[in-house]
Backbone bond lengths (Angstrom), bond angles and torsions (degrees), N, CA, C in turn:
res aa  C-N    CA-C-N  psi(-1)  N-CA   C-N-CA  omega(-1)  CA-C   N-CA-C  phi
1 X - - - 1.459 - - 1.524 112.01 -
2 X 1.915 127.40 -50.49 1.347 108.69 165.11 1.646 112.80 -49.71
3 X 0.679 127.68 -26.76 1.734 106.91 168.10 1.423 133.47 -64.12
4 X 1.104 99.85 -8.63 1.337 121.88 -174.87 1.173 103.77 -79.52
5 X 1.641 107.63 -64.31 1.621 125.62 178.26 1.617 111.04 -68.12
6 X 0.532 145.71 22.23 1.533 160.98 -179.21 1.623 108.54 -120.35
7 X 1.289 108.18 -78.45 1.783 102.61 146.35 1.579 137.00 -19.90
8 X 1.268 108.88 -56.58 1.422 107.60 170.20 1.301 128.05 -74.15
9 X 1.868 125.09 -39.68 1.226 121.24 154.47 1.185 123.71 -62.60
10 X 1.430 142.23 20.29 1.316 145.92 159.83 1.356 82.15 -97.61
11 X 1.510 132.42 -72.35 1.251 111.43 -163.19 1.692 126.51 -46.09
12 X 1.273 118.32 -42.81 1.345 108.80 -166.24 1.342 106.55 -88.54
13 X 1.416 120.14 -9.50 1.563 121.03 140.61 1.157 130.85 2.10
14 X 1.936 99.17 -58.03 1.337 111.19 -130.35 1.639 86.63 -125.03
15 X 1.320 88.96 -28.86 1.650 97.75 -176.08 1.551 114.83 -84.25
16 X 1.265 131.67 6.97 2.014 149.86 161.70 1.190 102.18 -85.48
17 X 1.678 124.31 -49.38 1.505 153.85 -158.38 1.886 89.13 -68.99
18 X 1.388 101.08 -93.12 1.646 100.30 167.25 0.940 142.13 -9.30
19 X 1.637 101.95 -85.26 1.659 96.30 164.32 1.323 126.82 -44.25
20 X 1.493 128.97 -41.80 1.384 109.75 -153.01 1.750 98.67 -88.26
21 X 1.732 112.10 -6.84 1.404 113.29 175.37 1.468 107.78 -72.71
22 X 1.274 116.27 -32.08 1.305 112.33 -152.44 1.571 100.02 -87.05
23 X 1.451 110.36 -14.77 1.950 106.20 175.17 1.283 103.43 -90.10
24 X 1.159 131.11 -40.24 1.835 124.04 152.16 0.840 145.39 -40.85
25 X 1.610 115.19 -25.65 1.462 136.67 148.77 1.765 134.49 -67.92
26 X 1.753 78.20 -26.70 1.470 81.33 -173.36 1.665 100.43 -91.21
27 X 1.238 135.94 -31.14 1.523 152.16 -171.02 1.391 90.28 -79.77
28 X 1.357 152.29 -12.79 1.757 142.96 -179.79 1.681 92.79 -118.52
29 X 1.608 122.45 -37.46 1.670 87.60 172.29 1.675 120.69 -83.09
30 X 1.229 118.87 3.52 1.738 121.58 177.99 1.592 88.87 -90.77
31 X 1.191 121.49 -40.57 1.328 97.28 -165.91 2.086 111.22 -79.27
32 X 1.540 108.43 -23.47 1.535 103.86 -143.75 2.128 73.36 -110.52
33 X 0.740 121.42 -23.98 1.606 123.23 -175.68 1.396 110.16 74.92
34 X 1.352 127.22 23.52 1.544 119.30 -179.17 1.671 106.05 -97.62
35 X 1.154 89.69 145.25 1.339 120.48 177.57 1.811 117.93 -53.10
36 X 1.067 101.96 -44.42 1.199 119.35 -156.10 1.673 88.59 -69.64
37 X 1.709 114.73 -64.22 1.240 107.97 179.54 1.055 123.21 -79.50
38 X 1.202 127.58 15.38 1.639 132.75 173.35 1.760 100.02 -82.05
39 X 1.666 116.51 -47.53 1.422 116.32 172.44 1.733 112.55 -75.58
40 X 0.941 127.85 -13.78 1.641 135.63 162.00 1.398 98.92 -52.90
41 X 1.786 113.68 -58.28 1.544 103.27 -159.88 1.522 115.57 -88.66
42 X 1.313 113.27 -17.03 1.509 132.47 149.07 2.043 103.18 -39.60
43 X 0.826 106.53 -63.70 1.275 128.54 -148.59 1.642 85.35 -66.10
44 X 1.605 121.48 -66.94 1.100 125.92 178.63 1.520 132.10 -32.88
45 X 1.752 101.39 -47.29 1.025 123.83 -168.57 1.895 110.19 -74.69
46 X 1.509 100.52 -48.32 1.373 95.57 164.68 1.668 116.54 -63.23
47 X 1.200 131.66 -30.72 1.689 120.23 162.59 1.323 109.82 -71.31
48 X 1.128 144.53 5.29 1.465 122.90 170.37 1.844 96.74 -106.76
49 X 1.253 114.14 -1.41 1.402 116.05 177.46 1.431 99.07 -94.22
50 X 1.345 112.37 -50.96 2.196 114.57 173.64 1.407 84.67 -32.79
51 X 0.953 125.61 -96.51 1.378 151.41 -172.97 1.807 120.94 9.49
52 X 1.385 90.33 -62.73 1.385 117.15 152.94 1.126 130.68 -48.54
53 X 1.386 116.16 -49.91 1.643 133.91 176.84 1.886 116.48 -50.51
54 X 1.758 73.32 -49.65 1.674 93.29 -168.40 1.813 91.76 -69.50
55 X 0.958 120.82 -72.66 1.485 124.86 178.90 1.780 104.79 -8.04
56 X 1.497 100.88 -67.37 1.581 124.55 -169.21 1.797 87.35 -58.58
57 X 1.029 117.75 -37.67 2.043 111.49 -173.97 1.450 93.00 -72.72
58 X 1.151 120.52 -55.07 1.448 113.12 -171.55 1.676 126.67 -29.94
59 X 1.779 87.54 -52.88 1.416 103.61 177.90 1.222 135.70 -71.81
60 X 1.683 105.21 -37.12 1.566 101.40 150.78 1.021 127.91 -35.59
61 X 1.331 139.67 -72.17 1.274 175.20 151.22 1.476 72.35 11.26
62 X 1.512 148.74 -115.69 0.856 169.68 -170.15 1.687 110.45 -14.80
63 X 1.634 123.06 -24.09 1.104 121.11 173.25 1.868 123.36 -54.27
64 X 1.168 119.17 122.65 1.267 116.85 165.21 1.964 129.46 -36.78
65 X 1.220 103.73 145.59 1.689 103.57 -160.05 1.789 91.97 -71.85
66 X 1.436 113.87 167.75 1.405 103.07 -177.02 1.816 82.52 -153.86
67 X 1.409 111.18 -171.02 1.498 116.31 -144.89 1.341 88.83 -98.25
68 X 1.153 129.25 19.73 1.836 140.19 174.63 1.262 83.62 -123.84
69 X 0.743 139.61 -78.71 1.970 134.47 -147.25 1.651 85.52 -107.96
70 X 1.255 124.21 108.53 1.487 127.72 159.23 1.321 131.33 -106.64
71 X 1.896 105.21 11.18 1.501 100.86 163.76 1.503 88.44 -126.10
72 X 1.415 127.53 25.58 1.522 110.64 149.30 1.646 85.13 98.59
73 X 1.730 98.17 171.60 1.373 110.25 -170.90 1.999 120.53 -123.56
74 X 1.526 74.23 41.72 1.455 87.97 169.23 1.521 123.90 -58.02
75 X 1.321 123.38 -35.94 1.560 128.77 169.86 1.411 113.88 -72.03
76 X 1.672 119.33 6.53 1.543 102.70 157.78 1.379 124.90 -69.05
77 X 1.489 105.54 -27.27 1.822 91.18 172.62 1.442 127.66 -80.21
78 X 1.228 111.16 19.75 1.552 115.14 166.73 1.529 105.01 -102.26
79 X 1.080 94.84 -28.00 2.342 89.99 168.06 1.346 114.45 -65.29
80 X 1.338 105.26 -40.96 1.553 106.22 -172.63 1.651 114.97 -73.44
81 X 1.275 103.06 -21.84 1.951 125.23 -162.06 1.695 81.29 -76.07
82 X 1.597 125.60 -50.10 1.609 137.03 -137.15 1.608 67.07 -94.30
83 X 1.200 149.08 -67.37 1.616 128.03 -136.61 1.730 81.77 -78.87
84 X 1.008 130.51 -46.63 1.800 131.52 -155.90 2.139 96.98 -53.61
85 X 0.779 90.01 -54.02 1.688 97.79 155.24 1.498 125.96 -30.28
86 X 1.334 89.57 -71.48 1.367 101.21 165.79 1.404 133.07 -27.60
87 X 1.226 79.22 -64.21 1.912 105.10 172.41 1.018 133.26 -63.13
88 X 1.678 100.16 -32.21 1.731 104.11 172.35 1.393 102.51 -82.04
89 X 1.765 129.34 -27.39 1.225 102.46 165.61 1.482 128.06 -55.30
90 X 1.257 113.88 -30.95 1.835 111.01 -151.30 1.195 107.49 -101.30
91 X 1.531 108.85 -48.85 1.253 124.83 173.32 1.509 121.72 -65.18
92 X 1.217 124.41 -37.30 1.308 126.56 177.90 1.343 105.87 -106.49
93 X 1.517 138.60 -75.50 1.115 128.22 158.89 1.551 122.31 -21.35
94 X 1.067 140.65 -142.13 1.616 149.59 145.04 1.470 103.42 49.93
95 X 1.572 112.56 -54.40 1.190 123.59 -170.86 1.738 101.17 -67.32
96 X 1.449 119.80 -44.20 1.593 112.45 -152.75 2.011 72.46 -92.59
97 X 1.011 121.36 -50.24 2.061 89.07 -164.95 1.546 107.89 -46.26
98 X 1.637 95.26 -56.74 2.135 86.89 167.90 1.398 134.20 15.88
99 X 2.145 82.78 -89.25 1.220 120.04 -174.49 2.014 116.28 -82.03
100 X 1.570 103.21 -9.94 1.454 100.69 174.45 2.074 113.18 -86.39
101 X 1.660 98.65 -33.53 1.467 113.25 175.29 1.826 99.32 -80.78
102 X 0.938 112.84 -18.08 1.634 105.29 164.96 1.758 122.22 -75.69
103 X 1.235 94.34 -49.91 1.579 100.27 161.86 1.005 121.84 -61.52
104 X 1.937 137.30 -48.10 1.407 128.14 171.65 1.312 118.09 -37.74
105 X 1.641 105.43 -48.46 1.853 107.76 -163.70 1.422 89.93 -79.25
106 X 1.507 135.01 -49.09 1.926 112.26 -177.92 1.506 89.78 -122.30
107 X 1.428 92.60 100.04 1.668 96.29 138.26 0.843 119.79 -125.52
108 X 1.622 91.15 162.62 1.493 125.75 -167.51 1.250 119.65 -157.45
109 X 1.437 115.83 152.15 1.848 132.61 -126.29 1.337 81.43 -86.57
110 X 1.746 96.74 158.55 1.658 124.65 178.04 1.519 110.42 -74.71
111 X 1.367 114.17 139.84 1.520 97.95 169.01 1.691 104.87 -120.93
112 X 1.409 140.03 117.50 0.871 140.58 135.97 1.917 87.59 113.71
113 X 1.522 105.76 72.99 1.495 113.65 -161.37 1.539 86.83 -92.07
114 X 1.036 132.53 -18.13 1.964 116.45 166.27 1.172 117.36 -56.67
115 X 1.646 114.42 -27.31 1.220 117.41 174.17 1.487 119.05 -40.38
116 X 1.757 93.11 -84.06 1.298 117.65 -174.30 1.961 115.06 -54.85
117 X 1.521 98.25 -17.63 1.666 91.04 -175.86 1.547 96.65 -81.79
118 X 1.689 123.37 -64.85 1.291 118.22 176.94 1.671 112.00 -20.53
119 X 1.749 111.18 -73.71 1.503 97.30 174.25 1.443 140.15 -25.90
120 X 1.516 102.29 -37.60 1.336 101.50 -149.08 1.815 95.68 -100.59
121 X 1.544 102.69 -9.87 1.494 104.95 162.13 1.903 127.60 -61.61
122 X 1.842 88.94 -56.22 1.526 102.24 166.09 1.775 97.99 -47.15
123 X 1.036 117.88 -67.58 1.980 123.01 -161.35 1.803 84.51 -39.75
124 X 1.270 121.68 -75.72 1.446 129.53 -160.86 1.948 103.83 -14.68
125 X 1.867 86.41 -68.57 1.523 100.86 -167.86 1.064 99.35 -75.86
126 X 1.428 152.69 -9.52 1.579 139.40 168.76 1.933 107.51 -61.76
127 X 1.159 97.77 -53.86 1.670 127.47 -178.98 1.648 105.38 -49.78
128 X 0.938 115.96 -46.12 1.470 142.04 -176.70 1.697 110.30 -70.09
129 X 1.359 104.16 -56.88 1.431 91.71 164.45 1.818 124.16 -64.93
130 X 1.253 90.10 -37.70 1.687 99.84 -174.18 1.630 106.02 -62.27
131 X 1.661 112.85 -27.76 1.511 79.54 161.80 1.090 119.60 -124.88
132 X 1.317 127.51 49.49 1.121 162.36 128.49 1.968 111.05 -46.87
133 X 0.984 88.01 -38.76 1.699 96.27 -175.01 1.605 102.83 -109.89
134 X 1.403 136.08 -6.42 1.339 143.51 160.79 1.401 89.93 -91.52
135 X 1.321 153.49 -61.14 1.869 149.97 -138.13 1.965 85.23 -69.80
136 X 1.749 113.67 -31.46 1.548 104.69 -159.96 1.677 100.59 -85.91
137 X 1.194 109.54 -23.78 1.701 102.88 -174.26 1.679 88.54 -85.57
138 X 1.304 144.62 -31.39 1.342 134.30 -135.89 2.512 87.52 -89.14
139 X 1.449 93.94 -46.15 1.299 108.54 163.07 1.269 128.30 -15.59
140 X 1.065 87.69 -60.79 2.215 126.58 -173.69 1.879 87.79 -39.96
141 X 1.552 110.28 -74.51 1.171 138.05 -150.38 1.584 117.08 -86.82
142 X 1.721 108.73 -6.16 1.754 115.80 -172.89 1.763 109.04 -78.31
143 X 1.381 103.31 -14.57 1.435 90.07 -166.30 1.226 137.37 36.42
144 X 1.211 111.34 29.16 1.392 133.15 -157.97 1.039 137.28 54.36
145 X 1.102 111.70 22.24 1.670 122.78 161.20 1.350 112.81 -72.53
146 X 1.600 101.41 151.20 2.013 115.76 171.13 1.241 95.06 -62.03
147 X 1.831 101.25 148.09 1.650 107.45 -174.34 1.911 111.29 -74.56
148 X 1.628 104.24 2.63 1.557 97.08 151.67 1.226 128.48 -93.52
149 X 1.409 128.89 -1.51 1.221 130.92 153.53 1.422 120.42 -77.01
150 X 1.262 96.17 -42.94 2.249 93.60 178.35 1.498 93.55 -63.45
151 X 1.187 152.48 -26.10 1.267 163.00 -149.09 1.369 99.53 -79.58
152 X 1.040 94.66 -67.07 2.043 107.87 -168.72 1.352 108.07 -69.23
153 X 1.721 114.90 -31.06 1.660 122.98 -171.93 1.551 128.25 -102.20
154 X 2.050 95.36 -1.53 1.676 90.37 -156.85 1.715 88.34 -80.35
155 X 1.640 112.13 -171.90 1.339 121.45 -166.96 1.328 105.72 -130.33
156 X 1.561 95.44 2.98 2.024 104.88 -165.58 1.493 89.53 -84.15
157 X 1.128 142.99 147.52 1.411 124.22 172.17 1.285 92.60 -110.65
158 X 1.985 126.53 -55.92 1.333 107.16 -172.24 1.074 110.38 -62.36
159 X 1.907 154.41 -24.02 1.428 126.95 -179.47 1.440 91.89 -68.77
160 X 1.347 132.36 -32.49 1.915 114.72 -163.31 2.076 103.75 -65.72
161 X 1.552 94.84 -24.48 1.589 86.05 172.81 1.639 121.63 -76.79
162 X 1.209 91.88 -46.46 1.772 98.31 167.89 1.365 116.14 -36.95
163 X 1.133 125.54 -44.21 1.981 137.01 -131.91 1.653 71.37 -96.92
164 X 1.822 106.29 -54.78 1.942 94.29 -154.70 1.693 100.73 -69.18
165 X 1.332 138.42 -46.14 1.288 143.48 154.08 1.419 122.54 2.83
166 X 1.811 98.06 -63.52 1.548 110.30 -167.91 1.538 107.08 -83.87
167 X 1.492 98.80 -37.82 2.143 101.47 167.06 1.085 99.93 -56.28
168 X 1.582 141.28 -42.27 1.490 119.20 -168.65 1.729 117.62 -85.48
169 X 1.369 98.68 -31.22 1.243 109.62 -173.19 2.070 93.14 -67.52
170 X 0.807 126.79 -23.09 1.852 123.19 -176.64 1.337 105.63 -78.39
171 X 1.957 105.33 -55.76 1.631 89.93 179.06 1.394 127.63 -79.07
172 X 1.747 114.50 -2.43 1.077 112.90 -162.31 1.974 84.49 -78.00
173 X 1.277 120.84 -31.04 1.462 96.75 -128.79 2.160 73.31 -90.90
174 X 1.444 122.39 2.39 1.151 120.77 -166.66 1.757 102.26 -87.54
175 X 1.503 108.70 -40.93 1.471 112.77 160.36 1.518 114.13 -49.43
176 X 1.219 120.62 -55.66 1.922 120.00 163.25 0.997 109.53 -39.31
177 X 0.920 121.52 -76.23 1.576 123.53 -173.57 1.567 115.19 -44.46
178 X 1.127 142.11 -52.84 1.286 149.57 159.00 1.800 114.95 -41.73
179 X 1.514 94.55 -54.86 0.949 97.47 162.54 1.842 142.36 -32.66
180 X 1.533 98.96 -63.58 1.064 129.18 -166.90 1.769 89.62 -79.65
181 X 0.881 166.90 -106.96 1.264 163.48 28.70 1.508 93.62 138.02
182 X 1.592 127.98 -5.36 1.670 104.11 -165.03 1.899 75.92 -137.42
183 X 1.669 117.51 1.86 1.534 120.16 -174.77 1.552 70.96 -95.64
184 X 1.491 122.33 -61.89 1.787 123.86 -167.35 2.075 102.05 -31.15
185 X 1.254 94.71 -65.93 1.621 119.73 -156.44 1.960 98.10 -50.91
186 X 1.485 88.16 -54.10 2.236 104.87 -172.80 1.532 100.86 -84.42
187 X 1.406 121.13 -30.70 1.768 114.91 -175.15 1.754 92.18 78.10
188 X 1.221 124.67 0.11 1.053 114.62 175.13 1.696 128.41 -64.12
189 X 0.839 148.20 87.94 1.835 134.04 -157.79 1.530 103.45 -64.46
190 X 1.535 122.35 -14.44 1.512 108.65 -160.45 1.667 94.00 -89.25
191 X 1.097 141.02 -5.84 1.147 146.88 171.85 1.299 104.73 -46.65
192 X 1.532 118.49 -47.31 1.401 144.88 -149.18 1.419 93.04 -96.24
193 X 0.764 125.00 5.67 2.043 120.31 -171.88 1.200 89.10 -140.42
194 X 1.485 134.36 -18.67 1.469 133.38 156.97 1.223 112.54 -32.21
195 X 1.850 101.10 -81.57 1.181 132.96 163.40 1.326 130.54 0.41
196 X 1.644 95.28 -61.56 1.625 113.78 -153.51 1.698 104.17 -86.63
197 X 1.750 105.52 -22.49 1.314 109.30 -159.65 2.223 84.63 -87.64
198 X 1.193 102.54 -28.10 1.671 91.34 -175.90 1.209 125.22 -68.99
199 X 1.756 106.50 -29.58 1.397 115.50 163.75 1.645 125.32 -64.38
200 X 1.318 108.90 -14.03 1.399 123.27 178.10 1.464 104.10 -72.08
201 X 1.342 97.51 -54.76 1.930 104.73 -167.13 1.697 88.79 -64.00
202 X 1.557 127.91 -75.56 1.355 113.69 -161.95 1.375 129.05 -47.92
203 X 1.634 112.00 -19.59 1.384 102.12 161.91 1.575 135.31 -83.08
204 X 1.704 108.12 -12.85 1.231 120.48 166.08 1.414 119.76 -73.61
205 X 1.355 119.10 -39.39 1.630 138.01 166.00 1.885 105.12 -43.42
206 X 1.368 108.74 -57.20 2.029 117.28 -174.19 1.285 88.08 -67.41
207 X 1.644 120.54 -60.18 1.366 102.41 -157.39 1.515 123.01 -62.37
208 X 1.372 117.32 -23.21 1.581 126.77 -178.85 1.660 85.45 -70.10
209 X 0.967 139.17 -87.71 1.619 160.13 -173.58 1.983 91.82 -1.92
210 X 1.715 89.65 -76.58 1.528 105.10 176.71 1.832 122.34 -31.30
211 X 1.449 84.99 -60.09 1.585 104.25 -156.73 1.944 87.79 -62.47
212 X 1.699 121.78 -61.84 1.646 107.36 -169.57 1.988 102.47 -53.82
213 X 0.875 114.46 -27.88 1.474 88.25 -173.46 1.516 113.88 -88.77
214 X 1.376 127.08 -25.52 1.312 108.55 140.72 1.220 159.00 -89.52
215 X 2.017 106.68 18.81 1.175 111.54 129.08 1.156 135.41 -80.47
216 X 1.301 128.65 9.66 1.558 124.76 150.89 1.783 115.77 -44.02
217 X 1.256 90.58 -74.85 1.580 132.78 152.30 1.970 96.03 3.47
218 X 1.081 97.59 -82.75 1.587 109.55 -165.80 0.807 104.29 -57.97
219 X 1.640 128.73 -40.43 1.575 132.21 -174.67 1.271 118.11 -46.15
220 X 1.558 93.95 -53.80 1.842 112.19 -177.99 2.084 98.29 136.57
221 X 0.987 91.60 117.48 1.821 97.09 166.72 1.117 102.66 -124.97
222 X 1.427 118.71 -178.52 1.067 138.44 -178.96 1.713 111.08 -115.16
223 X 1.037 132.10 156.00 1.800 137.88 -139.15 1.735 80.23 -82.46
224 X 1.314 94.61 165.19 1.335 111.93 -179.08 1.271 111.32 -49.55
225 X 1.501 117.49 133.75 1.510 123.97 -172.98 1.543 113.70 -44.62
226 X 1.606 121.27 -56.76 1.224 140.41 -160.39 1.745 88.55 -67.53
227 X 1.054 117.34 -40.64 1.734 110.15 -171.04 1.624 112.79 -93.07
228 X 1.538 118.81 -5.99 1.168 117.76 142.83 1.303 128.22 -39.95
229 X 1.565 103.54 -78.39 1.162 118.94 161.95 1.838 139.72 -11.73
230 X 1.490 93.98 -63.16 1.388 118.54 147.16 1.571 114.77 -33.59
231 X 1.336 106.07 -64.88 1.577 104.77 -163.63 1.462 106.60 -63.66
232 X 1.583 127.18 -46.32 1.084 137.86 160.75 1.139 119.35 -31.70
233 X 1.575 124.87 -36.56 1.655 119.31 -165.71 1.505 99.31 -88.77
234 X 1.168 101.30 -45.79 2.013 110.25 168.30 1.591 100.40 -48.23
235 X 0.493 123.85 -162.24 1.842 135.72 159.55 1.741 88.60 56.24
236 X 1.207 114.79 -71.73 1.557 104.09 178.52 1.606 117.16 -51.98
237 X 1.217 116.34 -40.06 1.789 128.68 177.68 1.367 105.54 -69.29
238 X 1.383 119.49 -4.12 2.025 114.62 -179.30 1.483 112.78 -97.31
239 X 1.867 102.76 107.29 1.524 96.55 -176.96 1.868 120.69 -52.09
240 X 0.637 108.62 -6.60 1.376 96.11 177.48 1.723 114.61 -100.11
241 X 1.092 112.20 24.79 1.723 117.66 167.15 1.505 107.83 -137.20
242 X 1.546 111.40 114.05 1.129 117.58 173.14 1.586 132.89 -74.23
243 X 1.342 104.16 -18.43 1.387 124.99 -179.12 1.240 133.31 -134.05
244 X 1.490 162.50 75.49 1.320 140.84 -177.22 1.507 115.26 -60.58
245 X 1.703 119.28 121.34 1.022 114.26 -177.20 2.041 109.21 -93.63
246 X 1.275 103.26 -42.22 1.861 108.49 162.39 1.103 88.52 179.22
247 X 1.658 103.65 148.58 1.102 166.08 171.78 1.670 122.95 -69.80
248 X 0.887 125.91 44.55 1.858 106.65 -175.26 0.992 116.61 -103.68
249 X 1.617 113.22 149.21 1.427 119.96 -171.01 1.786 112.01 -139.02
250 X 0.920 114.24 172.06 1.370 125.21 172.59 1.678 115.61 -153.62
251 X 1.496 97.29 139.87 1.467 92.95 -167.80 1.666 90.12 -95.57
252 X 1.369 121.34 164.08 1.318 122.59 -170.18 1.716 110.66 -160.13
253 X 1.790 105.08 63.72 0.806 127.74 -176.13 1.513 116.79 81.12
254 X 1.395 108.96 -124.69 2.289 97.62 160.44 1.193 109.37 -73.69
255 X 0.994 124.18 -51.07 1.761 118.83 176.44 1.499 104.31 -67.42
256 X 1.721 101.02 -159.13 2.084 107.83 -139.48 1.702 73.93 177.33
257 X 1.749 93.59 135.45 1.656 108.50 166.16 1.872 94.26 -116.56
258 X 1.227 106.46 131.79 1.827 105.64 173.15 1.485 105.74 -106.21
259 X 1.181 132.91 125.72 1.072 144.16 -173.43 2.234 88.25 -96.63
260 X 1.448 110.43 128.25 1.589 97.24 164.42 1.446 99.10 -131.48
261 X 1.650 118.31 141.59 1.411 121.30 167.49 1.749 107.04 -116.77
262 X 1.386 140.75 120.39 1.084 119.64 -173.60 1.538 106.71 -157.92
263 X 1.186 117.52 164.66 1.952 112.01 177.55 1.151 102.86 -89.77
264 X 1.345 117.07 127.91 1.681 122.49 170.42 1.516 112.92 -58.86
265 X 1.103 118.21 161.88 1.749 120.97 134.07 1.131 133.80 -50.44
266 X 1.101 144.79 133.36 1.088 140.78 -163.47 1.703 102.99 -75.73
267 X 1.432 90.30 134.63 1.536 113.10 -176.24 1.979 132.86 -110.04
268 X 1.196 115.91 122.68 1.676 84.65 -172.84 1.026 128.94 -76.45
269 X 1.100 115.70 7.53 1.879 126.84 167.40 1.425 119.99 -161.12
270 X 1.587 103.73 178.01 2.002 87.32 -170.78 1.221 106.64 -91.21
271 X 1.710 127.09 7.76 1.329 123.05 173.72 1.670 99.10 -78.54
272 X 1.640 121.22 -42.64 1.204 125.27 176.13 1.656 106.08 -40.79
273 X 1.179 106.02 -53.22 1.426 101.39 -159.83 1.719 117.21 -80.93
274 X 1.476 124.10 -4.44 0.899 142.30 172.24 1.442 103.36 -79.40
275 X 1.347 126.53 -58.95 1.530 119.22 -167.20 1.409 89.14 -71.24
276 X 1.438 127.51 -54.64 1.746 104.45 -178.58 1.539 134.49 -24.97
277 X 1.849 98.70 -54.32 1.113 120.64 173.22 1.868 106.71 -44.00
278 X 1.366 116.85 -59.93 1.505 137.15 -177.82 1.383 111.68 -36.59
279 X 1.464 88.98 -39.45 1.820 92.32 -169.38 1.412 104.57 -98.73
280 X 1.279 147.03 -5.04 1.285 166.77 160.91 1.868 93.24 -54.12
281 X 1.056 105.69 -85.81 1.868 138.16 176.99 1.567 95.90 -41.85
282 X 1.312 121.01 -48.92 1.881 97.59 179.67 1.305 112.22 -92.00
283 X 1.389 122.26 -28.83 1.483 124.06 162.35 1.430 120.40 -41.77
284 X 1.447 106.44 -53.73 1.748 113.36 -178.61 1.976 104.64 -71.83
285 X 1.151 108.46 -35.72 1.711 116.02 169.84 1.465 102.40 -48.45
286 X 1.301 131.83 -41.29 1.093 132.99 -128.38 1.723 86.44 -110.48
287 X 1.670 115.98 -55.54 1.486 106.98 179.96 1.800 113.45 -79.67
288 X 1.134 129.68 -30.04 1.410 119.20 161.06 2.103 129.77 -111.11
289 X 1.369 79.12 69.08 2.196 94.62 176.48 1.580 94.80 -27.67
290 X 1.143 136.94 -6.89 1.761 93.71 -152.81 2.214 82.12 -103.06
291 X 0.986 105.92 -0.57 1.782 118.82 175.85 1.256 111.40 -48.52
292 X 1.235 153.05 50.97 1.474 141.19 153.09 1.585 128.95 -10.56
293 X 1.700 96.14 -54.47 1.465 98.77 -165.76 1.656 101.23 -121.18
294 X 1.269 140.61 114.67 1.405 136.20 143.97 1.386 122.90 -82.32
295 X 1.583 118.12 139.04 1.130 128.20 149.88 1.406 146.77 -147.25
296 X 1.459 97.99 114.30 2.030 109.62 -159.68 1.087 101.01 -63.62
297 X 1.234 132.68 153.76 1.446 134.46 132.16 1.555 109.29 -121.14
298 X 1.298 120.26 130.65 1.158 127.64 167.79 1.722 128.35 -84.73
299 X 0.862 127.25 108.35 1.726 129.11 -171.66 1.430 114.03 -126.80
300 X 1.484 111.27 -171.05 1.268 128.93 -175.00 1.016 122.04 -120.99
301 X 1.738 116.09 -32.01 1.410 137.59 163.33 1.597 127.13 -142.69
302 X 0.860 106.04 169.43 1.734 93.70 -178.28 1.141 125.11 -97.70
C-alpha cells in the first residue's frame, strides 16, 4: 500500500503543476498565436486529464475482490496507465504534428513572443518541481539502478507514467522555448512549426516507450526483480525449508500473488508440517506487506 501512496503524491504533483501550466499556455498561445505553445497547452491539458485517469486507477485498485474478480482489481491501474498512453499519443502527439505541418504550409508571425517565452519559463520551473516530487518517490524503488534500468524493471506503472510525462513535458516545453525565441531572434515563423512538429515526435517517442512497458504489465510480470530476489533469500534463510524448488510471482497492481513450491524439513506429523508451513506464510506476510496472495506447496521433487 505505501507504494500506492507514493504513486499518488507524484500524481497530484503533477496534476497542481498541469493545470496551472496548461491556463498559462493557453492565455500566451491566444494571445502570441504560436504554434509551438498552442501544442504545449494542448499537451498540458491532456496531462492534467492523464492525471485524473490515473487517480480514477488508483481507486479502483482499492475495490474489494468479488465472485468475478477473486483476487481483486488491482490490474485496473495498468488499463488506465495503457489508455493514458494512448492519449499522450493522439492527443498530445498527433495533435502538435497537425498543428506543426499546419503552421509550415501557413505561417504566420508571433505577436507578443515575451509573452509566450516568460510563460514557458514559469511552465519550465513548475515542471521541474513536479518531477522533483516524482525523482523522490521514483528513488524509493531504484535500488540503485540508472533511471533506465528502474525504467524497464519498475512495477509502479502510474509513477512510470508520471516520470515519462514530466521528461516530456520539460523537453517539450524546452523545444518551445527555443523554438519561440530563435522565430523572435530570425522573424522567421517556420522556426515555430519547427518547434511544434518536434514536440509532436517527442511525445509520440515517451508515449510508445510508456505504453510497451506497461503492456508488459497487463500481460502479467513477475514483482520487481531486486525484490524477487529478496523473497528468495528469505525462504532459503527459513529453518524449516530444506530446499527451494521455484519461486513465482506476479505483481498485481500494489499488491503481488507468490506462488512457493519447495521440500520441507522433515516433520513428525502432517499437523507438524502444516503449522511450519503457517509460520513460513506469516513470517514472509510480515517481511514483504505488499503480498496479497500466498501459495505453499509442499513436495519432494519438482
Amino acid at each position: 500500500m505505501t507504494g500506492q501512496v507514493d504513486s499518488l503524491k507524484s500524481i497530484l504533483f503533477a496534476l497542481f503543476a498541469n493545470s496551472a501550466i496548461a491556463v498559462a499556455k493557453g492565455v500566451a498561445a491566444a494571445l502570441t498565436g504560436s504554434g509551438a505553445m498552442l501544442a504545449e497547452a494542448i499537451h498540458s491539458v491532456a496531462d492534467a486529464g492523464n492525471q485524473l485517469l490515473l487517480i480514477l486507477g488508483l481507486r479502483q485498485t482499492k475495490k474489494p475482490p468479488t465472485a468475478d474478480h477473486p483476487l481483486g482489481f488491482g490490474k485496473s491501474i495498468y488499463f488506465w496507465s495503457f489508455l493514458v498512453a494512448v492519449i499522450l499519443f493522439s492527443v498530445g502527439g498527433m495533435f502538435s504534428l497537425y498543428e506543426g505541418v499546419h503552421k509550415l504550409m501557413n505561417p504566420s508571425p508571433l505577436a507578443q513572443p515575451w509573452i509566450a517565452i516568460t510563460v514557458l519559463l514559469f511552465a519550465i520551473v513548475a515542471e521541474s518541481i513536479s518531477l522533483w516530487g516524482c525523482m523522490r518517490e521514483v528513488n524509493k524503488e531504484r535500488y540503485g539502478r540508472s533511471i533506465l534500468q528502474w525504467f524497464r524493471h519498475s512495477r509502479s506503472s502510474a509513477l512510470l507514467v508520471v516520470f515519462g510525462e514530466d521528461i516530456a513535458a520539460l523537453l517539450g516545453l524546452s523545444f518551445a522555448l527555443i523554438a519561440i525565441f530563435a522565430t523572435h531572434l530570425t522573424g522567421n515563423p517556420l522556426w515555430d512549426a519547427v518547434g511544434t512538429i518536434s514536440i509532436g515526435v517527442l511525445l509520440i517517442v515517451i508515449a510508445v516507450f510508456v505504453a510497451v512497458e506497461v503492456k508488459d504489465l497487463l500481460i502479467g510480470q513477475s514483482v520487481d526483480p531486486v525484490e524477487l530476489e529478496k523473497m528468495k533469500e528469505f525462504l532459503n534463510q527459513s529453518p524449516e525449508i530444506e530446499s527451494i524448488y521455484n519461486v513465482i510471482t506476479m505483481q498485481f497492481g500494489p499488491d503481488a500473488i507468490v506462488a512457493v513450491k519447495a521440500r520441507m524439513a522433515p516433520a513428525k506429523s502432517a499437523r507438524d508440517l502444516i503449522a511450519a508451513i503457517n509460520r513460513i506464510e506469516s513470517a514472509f506476510r510480515r517481511e514483504f506487506s505488499s503480498v496479497a496472495w500466498l501459495f505453499f506447496e509442499p513436495d519432494i521433487k519438482d
